[in-house]
C-alpha positions as CSV (number, residue, x, y, z in Angstrom):
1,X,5.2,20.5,-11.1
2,X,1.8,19.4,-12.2
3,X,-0.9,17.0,-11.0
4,X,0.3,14.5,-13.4
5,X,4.0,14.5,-12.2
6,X,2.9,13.7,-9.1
7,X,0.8,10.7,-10.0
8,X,3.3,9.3,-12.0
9,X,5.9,9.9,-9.5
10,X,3.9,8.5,-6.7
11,X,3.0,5.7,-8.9
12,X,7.0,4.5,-9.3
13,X,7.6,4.5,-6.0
14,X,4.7,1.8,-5.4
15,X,6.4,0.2,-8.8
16,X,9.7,0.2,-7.1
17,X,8.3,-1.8,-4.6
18,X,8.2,-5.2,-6.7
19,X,12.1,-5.1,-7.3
20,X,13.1,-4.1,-3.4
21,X,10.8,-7.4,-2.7
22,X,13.2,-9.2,-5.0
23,X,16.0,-8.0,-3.0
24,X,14.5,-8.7,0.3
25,X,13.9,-12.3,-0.7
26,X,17.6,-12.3,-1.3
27,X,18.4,-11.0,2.1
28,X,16.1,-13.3,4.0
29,X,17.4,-16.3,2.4
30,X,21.0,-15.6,2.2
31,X,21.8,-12.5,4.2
32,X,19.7,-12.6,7.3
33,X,21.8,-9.9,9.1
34,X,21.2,-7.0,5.9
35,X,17.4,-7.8,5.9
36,X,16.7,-4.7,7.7
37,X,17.7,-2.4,4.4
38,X,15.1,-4.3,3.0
39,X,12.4,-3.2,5.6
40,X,14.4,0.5,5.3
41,X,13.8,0.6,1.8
42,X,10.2,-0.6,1.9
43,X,9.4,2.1,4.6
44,X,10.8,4.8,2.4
45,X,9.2,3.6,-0.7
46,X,5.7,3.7,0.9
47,X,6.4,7.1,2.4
48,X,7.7,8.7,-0.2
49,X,4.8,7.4,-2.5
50,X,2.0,8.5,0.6
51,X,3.9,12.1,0.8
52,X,4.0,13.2,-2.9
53,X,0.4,11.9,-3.4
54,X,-0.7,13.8,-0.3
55,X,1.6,16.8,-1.9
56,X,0.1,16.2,-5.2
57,X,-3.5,16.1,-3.7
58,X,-3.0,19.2,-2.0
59,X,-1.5,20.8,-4.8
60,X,-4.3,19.1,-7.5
61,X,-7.3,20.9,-8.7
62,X,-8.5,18.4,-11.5
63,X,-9.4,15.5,-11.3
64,X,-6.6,13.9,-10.5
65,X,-6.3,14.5,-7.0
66,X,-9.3,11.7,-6.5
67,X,-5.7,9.5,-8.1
68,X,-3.7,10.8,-5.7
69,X,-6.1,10.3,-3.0
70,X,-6.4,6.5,-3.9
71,X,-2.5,6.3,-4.1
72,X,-2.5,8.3,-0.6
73,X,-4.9,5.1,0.8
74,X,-3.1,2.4,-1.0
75,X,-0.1,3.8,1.0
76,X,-1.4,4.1,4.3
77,X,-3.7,0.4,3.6
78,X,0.0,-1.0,2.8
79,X,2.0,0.3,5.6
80,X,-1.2,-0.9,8.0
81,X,-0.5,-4.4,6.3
82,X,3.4,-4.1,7.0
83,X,2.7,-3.2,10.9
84,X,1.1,-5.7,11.1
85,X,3.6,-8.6,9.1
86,X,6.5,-6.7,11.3
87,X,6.5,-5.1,14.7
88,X,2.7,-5.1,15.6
89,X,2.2,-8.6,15.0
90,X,-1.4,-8.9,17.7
91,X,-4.9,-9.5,17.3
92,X,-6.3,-6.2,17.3
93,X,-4.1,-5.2,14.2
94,X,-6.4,-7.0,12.3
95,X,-9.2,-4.7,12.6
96,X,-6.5,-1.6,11.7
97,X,-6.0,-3.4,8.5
98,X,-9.5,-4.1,7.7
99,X,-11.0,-0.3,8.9
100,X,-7.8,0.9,6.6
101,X,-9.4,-1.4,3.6
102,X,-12.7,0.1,3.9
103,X,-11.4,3.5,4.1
104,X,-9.3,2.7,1.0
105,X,-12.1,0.8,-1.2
106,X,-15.0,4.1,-0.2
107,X,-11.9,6.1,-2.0
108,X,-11.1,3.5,-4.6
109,X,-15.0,3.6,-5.9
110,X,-15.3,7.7,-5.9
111,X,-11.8,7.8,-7.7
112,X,-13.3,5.7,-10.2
113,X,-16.6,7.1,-9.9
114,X,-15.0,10.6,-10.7
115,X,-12.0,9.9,-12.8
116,X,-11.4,8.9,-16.6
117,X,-7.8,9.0,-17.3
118,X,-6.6,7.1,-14.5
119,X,-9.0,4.4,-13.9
120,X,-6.9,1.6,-14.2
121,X,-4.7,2.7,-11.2
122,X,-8.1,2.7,-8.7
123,X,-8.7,-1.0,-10.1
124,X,-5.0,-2.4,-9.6
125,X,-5.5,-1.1,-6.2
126,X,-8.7,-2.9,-5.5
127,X,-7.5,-6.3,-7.0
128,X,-4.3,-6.2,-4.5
129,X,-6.7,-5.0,-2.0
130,X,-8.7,-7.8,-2.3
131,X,-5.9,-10.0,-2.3
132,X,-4.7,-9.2,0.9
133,X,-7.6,-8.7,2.8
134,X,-8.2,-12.4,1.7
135,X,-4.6,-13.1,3.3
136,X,-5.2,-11.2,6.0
137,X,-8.6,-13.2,6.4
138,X,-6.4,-16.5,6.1
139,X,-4.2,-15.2,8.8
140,X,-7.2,-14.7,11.1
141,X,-8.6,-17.7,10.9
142,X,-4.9,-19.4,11.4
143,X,-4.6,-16.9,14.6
144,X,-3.4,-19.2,17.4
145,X,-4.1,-22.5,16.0
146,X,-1.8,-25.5,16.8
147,X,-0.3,-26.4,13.4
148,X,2.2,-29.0,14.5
């Protein structure tokens, strides 16, 4: 299998993501007690996607193991983010998510510093990055304010 299997396979597992999220919805409002195959099936997603783009990188000698790479560091920014939103829910998570960001953006810019054909994945990842580090920035300053 080539380089490019591997980015677009790595790439539909992050795409299958968005209807999982659907389901999960589904399950937290309605069925509370099957929302952990939702969490099951995000873990796996993410996984797979991080293991055959660190596959693919290893495998890679064009150019397109920078891709990879930046799939490999979406992956690992995202499952910092879902630590954090699930069982590691503390302060210091914060700063995981945030040294997992910058680690992610250096390899975002050399990926699109380095790569032409698959530019447009390095900026979709920055554009969600940025997203939620401004959500995680939100939950930060929201850390143990009284609401009520």
């Amino acid at each position: 299998m080539g380089s490019d299997q591997y980015v677009k396979r790595s790439s539909f597992f992050l795409l299958a993501i968005f209807p999982v999220m659907i389901v999960g919805y589904y399950f937290a409002v309605y069925h509370e007690s099957l929302f952990f195959l939702y969490e099951w099936a995000l873990v796996l997603l993410v996984l797979g996607a991080g293991l055959f783009s660190l596959f693919g990188a290893v495998i890679a000698k064009g150019k397109e193991k920078w891709v990879l790479f930046s799939i490999l560091a979406f992956s690992i920014q995202f499952a910092s983010l879902g630590l954090f939103l699930g069982p590691l829910t503390f302060y210091p998570m914060f700063f995981v998510f945030y040294a997992a960001t910058i680690l992610a953006m250096t390899v975002y810019g050399i990926t699109l510093a380095k790569v032409d054909h698959y530019r447009f994945i390095s900026v979709i990842f920055m554009i969600v990055s940025v997203l939620l580090t401004l959500y995680m920035i939100l939950l930060q300053s929201l850390w143990g304010q009284d609401l009520t």
